[in-house]
N, C-alpha and C positions, 0 to 999 in steps of 0.2 A: 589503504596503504599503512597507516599508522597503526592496526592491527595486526595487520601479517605481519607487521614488522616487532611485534611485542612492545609497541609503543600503547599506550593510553588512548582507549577509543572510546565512545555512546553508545545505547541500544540508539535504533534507528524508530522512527513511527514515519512514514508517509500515509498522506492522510486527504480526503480530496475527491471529488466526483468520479463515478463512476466509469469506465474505459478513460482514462486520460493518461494510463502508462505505467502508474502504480509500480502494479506486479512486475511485467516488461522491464523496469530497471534495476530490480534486485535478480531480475534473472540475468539478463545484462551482466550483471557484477558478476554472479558465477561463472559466468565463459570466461570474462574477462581476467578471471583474477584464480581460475582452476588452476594453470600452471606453479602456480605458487603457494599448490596447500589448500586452499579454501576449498571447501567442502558445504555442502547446504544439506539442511535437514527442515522438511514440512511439514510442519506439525498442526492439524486442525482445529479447530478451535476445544471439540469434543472429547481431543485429547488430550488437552494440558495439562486433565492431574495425573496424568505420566511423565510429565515436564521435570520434577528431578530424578530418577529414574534415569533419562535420558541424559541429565547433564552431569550425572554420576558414570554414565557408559562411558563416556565423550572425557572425561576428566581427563583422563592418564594418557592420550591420543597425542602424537608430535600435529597433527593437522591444526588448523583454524578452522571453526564451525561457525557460519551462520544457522540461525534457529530462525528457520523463514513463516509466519502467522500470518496467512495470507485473509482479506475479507475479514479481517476481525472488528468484531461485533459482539455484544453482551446486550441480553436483556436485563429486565431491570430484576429479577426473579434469579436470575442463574449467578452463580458464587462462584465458579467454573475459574473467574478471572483472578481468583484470591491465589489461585497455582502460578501463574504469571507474574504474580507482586511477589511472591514467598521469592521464585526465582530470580530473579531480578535484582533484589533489594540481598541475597545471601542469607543463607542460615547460620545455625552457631558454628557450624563446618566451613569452612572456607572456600566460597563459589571459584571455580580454576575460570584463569584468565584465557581459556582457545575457543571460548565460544561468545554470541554475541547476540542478539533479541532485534530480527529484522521482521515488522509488522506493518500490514497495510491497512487501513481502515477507511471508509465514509467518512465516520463521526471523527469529531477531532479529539474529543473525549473516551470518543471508542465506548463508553455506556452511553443508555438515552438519557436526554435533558426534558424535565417537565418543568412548565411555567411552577407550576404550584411550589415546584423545589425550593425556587427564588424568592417567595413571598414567604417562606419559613426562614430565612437570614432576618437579621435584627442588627441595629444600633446596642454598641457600649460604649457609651461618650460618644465622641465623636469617630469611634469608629466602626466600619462595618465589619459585620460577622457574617459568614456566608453558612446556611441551610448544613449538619453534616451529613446529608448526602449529597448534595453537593462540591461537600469537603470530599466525600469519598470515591464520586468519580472523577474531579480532577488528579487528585493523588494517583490513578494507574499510570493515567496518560503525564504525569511530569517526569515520570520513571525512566521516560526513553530520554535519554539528552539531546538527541537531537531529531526536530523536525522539520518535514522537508512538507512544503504544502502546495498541491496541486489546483490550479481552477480551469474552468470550462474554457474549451480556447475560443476565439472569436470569431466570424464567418473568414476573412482572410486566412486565420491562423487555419485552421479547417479544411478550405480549399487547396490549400499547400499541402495537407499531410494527405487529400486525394489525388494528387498530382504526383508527391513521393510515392505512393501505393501502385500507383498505375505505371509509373517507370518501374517499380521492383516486378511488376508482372511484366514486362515488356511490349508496353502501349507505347503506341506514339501518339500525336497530338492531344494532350491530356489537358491542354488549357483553353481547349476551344470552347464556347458558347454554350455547345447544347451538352457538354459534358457537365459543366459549371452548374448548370441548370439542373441538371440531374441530379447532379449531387447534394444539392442543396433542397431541394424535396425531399431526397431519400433520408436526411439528418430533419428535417419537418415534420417527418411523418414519424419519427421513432422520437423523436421528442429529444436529439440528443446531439451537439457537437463535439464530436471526441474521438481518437485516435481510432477506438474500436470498429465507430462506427465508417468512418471513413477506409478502414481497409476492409470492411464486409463491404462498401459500396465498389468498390474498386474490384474485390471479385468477381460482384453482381457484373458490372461492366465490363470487366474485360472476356470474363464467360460468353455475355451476352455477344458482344462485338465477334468476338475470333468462331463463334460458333456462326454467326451471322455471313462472313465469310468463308468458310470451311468448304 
């Protein structure tokens, strides 16, 4: 809101286990928030060094643009991410204020972290200095002002988003026993409690079900 409205806004970083909504809520924000302008643009990782290019297109535009970086990831090899800090942080030309840096990641660092990084930081005096590479991957991710952080929900939290899933397909008794049961092996066996996978179980089931009576 304080966007659209040419007020002072953050790039966004959500950041966080895999299927837990992520994406889902920055797509959310677009439906929500299209009548008013907003606009999204996906840009994958491989293309970022076309990243001012594009926010040179977008400059002169009455819209407001998210710049949506979905699954962002950097290996430790790829410089790919130094197009993302150029943008971000502005060049000698003056970055226009209708666009905004909305990225999703695993890493909360969004580069890999190696032990060996941290045994390269040292003492001066009494105070610590951290490894600079270390220094270098935190510096992307401080970039976005604000972070939103996601974690694994709990076998409850879980159950519940199967029971929402199965009402949006239009199941009825979605809390009974051997549904519960089911569902909680089908998240055992993929190794995963999370939004995703509870509405692939809920298709599986309700498939299975309405086909079963058909």
């Amino acid at each position: 809101r304080q966007f659209l409205q040419n007020l002072p806004a953050n790039n966004v970083l959500l950041w966080g286990p895999r299927g837990t909504g992520k994406s889902s809520l920055i797509k959310a924000i677009l439906n929500h928030f299209s009548a008013d302008g907003l606009k999204m643009i996906e840009v994958d990782k491989h293309d970022l060094i076309d990243l001012p290019e594009i926010v040179e297109a977008i400059s002169n535009h009455e819209n407001h643009y998210i710049i949506f970086c979905d699954d962002l990831s950097f290996e430790a090899e790829d410089s790919s991410y130094k197009s993302l800090k150029v943008v971000m942080d502005g060049s000698i030309s003056k970055t226009p204020d209708n666009f905004l840096i909305y990225a999703t990641s695993n890493r909360r660092h969004i580069l890999p972290e190696y032990m060996h990084e941290n045994t390269q930081g040292g003492f001066k005096g009494d105070e610590l200095h951290m490894s600079e590479a270390v220094e270098e991957k935190i510096s992307l991710s401080e970039r976005f002002g604000l972070w939103l952080s996601f974690h694994p929900f709990n076998q409850e939290q879980y159950l519940q988003l199967v029971d929402a899933s199965l009402e949006k397909l239009e199941m009825d008794n979605t809390s009974d026993d051997q549904t519960r049961a089911e569902a909680l092996r089908w998240a055992l066996e993929r190794g995963s409690r999370s939004g995703r996978s509870a509405w692939q179980f809920a298709k599986y089931w309700a498939g299975k079900r309405k086909l079963e009576t058909s």
